[in-house]
N, C-alpha and C positions, 0 to 999 in steps of 0.2 A: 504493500500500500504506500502511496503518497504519502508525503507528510503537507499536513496542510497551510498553505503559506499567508502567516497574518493579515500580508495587505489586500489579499482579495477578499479577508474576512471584514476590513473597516473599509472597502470600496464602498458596500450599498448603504454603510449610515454617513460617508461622504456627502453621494449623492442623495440621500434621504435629506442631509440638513440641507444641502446646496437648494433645493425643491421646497423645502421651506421656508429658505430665507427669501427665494426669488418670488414668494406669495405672499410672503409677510408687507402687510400694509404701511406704509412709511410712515401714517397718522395714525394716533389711536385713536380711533373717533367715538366721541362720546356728547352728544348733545347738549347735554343739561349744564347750566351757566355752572363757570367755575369762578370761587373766590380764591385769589393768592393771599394770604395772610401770614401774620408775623414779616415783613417783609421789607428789607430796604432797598426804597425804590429812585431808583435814578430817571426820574421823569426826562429829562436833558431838554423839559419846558420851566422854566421856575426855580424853586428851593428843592434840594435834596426829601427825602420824607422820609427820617432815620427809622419809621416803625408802624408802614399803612397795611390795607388792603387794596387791591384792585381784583374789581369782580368783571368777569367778560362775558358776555352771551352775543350768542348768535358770529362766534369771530369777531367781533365789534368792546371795544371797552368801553363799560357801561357806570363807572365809577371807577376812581384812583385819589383817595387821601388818609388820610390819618386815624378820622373815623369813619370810614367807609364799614357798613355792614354786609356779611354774606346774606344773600338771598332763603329762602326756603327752597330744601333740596337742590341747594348747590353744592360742587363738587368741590371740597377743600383740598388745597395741596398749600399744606406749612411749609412754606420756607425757613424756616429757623433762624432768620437772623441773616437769611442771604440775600442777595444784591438781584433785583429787578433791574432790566437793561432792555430799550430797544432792539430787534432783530439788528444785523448788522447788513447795510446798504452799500452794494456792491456796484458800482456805476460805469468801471470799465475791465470788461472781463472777458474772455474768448476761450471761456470753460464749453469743453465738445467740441472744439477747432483745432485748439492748441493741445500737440501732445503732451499727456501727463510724464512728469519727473520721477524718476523711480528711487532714485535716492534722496539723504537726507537734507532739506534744503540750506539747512544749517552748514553739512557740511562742503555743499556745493560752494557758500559763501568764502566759507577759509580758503578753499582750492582758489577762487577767483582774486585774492587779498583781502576780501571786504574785512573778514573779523568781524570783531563786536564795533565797527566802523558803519559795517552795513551798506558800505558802498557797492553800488551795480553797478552791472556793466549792461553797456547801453543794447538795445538791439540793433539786429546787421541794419545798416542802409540797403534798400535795396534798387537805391541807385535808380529810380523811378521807374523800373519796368514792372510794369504789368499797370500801369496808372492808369487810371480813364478817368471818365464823368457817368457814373451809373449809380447816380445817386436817388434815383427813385426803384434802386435795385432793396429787396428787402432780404438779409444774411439768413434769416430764420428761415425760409425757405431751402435753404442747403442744411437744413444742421438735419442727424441723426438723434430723436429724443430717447433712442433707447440703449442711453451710458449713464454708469453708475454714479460718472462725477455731478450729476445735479445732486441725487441725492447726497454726496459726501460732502460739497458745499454747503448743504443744508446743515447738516450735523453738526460742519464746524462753525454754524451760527448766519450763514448768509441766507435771509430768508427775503432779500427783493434782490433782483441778479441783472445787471445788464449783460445783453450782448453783444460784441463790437464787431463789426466784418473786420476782416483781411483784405489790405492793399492800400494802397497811396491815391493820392487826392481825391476822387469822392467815390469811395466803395462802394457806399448803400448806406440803407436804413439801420439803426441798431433796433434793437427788439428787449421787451423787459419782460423778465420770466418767471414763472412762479416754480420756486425747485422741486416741487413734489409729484411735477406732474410725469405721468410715462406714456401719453399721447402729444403731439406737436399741438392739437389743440388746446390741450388742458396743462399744459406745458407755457403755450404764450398766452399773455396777459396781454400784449400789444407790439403789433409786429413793425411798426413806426412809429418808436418813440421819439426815436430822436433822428438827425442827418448823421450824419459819422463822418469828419475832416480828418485825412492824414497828412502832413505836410512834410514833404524833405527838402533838404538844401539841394537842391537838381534843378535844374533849369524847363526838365519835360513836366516835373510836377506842378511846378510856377506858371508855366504856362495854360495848364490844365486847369488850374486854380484861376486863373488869370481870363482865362472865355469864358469858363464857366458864369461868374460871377458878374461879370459883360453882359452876357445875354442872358440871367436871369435880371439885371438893371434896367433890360430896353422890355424885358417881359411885364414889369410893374410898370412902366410907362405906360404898356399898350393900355393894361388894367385902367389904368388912372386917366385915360383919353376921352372925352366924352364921345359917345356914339351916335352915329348919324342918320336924324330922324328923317322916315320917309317923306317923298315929297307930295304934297299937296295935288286931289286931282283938281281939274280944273272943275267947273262948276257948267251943270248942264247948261248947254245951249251957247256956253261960251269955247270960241276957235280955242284948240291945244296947239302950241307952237307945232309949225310942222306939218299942220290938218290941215286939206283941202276945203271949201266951202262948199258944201250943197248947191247941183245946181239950182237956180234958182227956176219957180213955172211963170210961163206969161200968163200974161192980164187975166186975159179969155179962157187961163186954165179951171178947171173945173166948172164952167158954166155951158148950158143944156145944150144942145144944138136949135140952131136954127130952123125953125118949118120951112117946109119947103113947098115954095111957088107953085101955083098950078102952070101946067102945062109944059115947065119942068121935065124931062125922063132922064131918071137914072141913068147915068152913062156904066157902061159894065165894064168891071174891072179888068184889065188886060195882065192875063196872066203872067208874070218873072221867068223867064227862063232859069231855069236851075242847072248848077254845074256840076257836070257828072262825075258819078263816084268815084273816088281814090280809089285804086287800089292796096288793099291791105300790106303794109310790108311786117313783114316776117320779122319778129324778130330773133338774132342769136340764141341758139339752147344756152343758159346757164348764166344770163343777164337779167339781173330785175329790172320793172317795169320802173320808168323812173316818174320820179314825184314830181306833182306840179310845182313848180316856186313858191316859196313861201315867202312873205314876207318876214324880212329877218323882224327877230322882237329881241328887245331889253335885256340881255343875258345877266345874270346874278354871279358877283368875283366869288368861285370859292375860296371857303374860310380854309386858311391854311393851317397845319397840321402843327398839333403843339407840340413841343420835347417835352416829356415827362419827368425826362431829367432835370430839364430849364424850370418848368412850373414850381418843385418840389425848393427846387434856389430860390425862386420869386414867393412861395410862401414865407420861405425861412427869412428874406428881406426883409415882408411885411409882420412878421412878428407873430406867425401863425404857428410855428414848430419852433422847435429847442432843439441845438446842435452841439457838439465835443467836438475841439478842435486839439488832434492828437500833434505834439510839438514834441522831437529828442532832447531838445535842448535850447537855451538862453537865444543861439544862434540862430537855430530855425524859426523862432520866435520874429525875429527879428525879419528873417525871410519869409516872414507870412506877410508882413505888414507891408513887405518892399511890395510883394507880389500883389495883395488885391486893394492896397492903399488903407492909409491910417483912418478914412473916413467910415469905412465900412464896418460897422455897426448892427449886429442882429443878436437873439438868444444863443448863450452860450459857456461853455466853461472850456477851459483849456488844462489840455490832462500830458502831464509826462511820465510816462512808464516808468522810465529808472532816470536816474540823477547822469550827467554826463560832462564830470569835471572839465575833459579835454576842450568841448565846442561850449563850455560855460552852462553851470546848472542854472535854473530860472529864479533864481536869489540875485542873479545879478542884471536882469533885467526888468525892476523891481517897477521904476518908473513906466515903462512901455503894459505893464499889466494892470497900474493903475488906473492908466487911462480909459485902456479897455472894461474895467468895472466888472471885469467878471470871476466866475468861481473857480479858484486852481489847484488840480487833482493830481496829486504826487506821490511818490511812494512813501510810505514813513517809515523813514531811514535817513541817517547821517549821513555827509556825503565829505571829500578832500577835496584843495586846493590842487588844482592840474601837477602832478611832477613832483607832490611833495606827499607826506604821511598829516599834515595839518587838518586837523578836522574841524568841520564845520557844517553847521545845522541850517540848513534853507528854506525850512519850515518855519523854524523860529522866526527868521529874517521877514518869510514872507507874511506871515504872522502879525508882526511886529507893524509892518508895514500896513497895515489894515485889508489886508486882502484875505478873503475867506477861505482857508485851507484845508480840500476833503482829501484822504487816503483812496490810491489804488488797492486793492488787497491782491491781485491777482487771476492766473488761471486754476491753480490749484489748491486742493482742500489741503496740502501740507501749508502752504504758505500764508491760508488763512491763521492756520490755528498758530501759527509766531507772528501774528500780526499784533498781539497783546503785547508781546515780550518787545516787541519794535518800541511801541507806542509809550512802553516803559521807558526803553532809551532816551526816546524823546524828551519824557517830561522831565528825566536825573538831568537832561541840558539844557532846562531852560525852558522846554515848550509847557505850556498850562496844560494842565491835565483836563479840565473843562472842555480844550478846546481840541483836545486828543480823543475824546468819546466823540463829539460833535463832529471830527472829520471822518468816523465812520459810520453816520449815523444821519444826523441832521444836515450836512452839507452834499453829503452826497444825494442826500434826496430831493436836495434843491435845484440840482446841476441837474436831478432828468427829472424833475418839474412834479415827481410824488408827494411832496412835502404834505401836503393837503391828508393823507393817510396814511405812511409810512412816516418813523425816522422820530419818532416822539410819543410819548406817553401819555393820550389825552382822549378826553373822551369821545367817543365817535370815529375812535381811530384801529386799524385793525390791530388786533392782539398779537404783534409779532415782539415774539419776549424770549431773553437768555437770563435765563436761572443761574448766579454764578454762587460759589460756596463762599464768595468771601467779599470785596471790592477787586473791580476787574481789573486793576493795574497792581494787586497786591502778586506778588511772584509767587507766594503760595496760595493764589487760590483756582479755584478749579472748574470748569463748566459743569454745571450738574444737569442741566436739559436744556430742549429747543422749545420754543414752541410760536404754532406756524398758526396764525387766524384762530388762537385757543386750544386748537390739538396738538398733544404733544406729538414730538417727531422721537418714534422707536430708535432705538440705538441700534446700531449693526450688530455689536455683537450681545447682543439678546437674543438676534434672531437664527444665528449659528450652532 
């Protein structure tokens, strides 16, 4: 006899648990209103609330303060003394695009120098190829919803998720997602949220950037033209330019005839000679009969054929949509402005993936962002002086400077979950810790225009909450749950 070999005896509770985790619901759905009590809550609208409740029904928060009562037959979950937080709002991200990292991010960073610096490195240039104008192209229509990293996003806390195409100057539409779903439908919440700007220092992109923005200018023109009202017909009985006049009848027309004289005879009419018939001509097999002349009439100019990619420019003009303009660096920045002029002006935030000391991080283009007035989305991370080990914080700077500063978190759920430990860095240098939760949370919700429902603790707002075991910047404390419109989100391995 065989001797029987372990691993084909734990293959089928393998696939037994693999079969169950792939059924296991990512929400535990449970109806009935839940109150969190004992709880300190980081509204990040107002004063801290060292020891409320907040009660949720329907995914909706329905109460949040200090004496907030639970309901009858609501579902209590004590937190003991732990930290209530906004979900965390993730505004530019290319989780399902971008392949996932398999090692530890942490230790990618020492391999690249960063250290506890935290310095990135920048992404490749790509040198403007693949660039176009297909910016009424909508990304969510290429993405695959049946990858596990939405939900792993979710778990590490990102419970409103953008998606940003891939390519250079106008890719497409970004799309905003809800991570729980495993259909494309129930997967997007909104398949144009925003435009998605990618700019490099290249000359094809400049230019690209550069008509686009031209002819979505002459498109708000056309809009803004007044239109040309039919013309007036003439009025019966009066000549239209161009008309012939009716002949006119003599005197005599219409009146009886004369009687007629005696003695009088009719003279008989002498008959017309008639001229004799044509012969028929024949015509051609395979020629149609032609038409008699028409008189030309009025022809109507047709309307010419919109770009949908021009339109979606000329809304964003008028202040119809919200756009992210993705910039490397201080540089590109600066070549954005060159390319489509300092005057232009529409909704928008401007995001830089990683810091890029060489071509200058966006701390040093401090003034050029002021002007532009808008939200600026950076990694939160340390960054050095070009060519030296000198560290320096450009958040703080931008900070400082009164510019609103949200956090990239990334494509991946490792890189979520040390975005705490980042945000820690930050504040031991200087940065407010106020304004460390708020760049992931409330500013980012500003820059894709959620603000309204996400990104704050308040009533009428959906219940997207992280249960943490302690304050979320203390180093020993811990995520203890998600929870996504009031349901909690299952842990993986529960379900294993």
């Amino acid at each position: 006899m065989h001797a029987t070999n372990p691993r084909w005896n734990r293959a089928p509770l393998a696939l037994a648990a693999a079969v169950l985790f792939c059924a296991a619901p990512l929400l535990a759905q449970d109806n009935r209103p839940t109150a969190f009590t004992n709880a300190r809550i980081l509204t990040m609208k107002g004063a801290l609330i060292e020891r409320g409740t907040l009660v949720v029904k329907n995914g909706k928060i329905v109460a949040v303060a200090a004496d907030a009562t639970a309901p009858a037959g609501a579902r209590i979950v004590d937190c003991n003394g732990g930290t209530l937080m906004p979900g965390l709002v993730s505004a530019h991200s290319r989780a399902g695009f971008a392949p996932q990292p398999t090692a530890n991010p942490l230790d990618a960073m020492m391999r690249r120098g960063g250290g506890r610096r935290g310095a990135q490195t920048p992404p490749p240039d790509s040198g403007g190829r693949g660039a176009q104008n297909a910016a009424a192209t909508k990304a969510v229509e290429r993405l695959d919803p049946k990858q596990d990293v939405f939900a792993e996003m979710l778990r590490a806390g990102v419970t409103t998720l953008a998606l940003t195409p891939s390519g250079d100057g106008l890719p497409g539409f970004g799309a905003l997602l809800k991570p729980d779903g495993k259909t494309l439908e129930a997967l997007t919440t909104d398949d144009d949220a925003f435009v998605f700007v990618a700019m490099q220092r290249d000359s094809r992109v400049k230019k690209i950037l550069k008509d686009a923005f031209d002819a979505a200018k002459k498109a708000v023109e056309a809009r803004k033209a007044p239109k040309e009202a039919p013309k007036p017909e003439a009025p019966q009985g009066e000549q239209k330019p161009g008309e012939q006049k009716p002949a006119q009848q003599k005197p005599d027309a219409g009146k009886p005839p004369e009687p007629q004289k005696p003695g009088d005879a009719p003279k008989p009419e002498q008959p017309k000679p008639q001229d004799p018939p044509k012969p028929e001509e024949k015509k051609p097999e395979g020629d149609k009969a032609q038409q008699p002349a028409q008189e030309p009439q009025a022809q109507q100019k047709p309307e010419e054929k919109k770009d949908p990619n021009v339109e979606v420019l000329a809304d964003l003009l008028e202040g119809k949509r919200k756009a992210i303009v993705q910039v490397g660096s201080g540089a590109d920045l600066l070549h954005w402005t060159h390319a489509v002029g300092k005057e232009l002006a529409f909704p928008r935030a401007i995001c830089a993936e990683a810091f890029d000391p060489q071509a200058g991080s966006l701390d040093l283009v401090v003034e050029e962002l002021k002007a532009m007035k808008s939200i600026v989305l950076v990694p939160p991370s340390l960054s050095t002086l070009p060519r030296s080990r000198f560290v320096t914080n450009p958040c703080k700077t931008l900070h400082d400077a009164g510019i609103e500063v949200g956090f990239v978190l990334g494509d991946a759920p490792a890189r979520v979950r040390i975005a705490f430990v980042r945000l820690m860095e930050l504040v031991r240098h200087g940065f407010p810790r106020d304004a460390a939760l708020a760049g992931v949370t409330v500013v980012p919700s500003k820059a894709l225009g959620v603000d309204a429902s996400v990104g704050t603790l308040e009533v009428g707002k959906k219940a997207n909450l992280l249960l943490f075991s302690g304050d979320p910047l203390d180093p020993a404390s811990e995520l203890r749950s998600v929870w996504l419109e009031g349901q909690k989100v299952q842990d993986d391995t529960a379900a294993r």
